[in-house]
N, C-alpha and C positions, 0 to 999 in steps of 0.2 A: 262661687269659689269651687272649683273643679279640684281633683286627686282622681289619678288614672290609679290608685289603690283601691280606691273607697268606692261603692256602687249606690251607698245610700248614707247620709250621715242627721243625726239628731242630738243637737244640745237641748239639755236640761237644763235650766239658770230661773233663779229668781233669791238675788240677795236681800230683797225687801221680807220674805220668811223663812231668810238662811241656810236656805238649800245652795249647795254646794256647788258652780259648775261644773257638768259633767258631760262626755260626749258620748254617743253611742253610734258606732260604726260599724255596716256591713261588708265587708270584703266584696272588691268584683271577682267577676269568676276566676278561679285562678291565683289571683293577687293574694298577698299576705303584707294587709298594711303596715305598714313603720310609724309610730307612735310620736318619733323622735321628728320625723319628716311632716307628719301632719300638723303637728305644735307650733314645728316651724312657719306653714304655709298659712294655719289660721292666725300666727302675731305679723305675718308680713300683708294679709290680709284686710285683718281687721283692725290686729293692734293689740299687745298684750294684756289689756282689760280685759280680751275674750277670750283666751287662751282656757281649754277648760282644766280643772284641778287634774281630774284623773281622764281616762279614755277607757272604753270598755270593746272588744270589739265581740258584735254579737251575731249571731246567723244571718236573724231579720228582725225588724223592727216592730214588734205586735200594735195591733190598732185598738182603740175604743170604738164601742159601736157608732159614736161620733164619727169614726174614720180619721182621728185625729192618733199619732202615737199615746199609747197608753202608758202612764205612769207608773202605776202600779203593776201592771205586768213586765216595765220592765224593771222596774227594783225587784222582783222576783227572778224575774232572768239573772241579775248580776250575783242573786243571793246564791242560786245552781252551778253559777260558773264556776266563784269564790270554793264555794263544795269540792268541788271538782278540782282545786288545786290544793 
């Protein structure tokens, strides 16, 4: 799934321990994604079951030394943003 918005994107989801879908998107250069336009593209995509709850949109994506995205730095990300408004 492409978005000439989006330059990186990552869902959070696992309904089995109630975490909440959630998306976390980096802007391409330049670009300032529509929230309204990505929801749309992910339910024509995949299909409204994966629609995620909220959208976050965040610099960059921080990694675990896994090299996998890291959870918990980004719930603190979303915690700084929220701050910030």
């Amino acid at each position: 799934m492409a978005c000439p918005c989006a330059r990186n994107r990552r869902r959070s989801s696992d309904e089995d321990t109630g975490e909440a879908g959630h998306a976390f998107v980096v802007p391409a250069a330049g670009r300032t994604p529509d929230r309204a336009a990505l929801t749309a593209l992910v339910r024509d995509e995949l299909g409204a079951d994966s629609v995620p709850r909220t959208i976050t949109i965040v610099p960059a994506v921080p990694l675990a030394t896994s090299g996998k995205p890291g959870k918990r730095a980004l719930s603190e990300q979303i915690l700084r943003i929220a701050r910030q408004h």
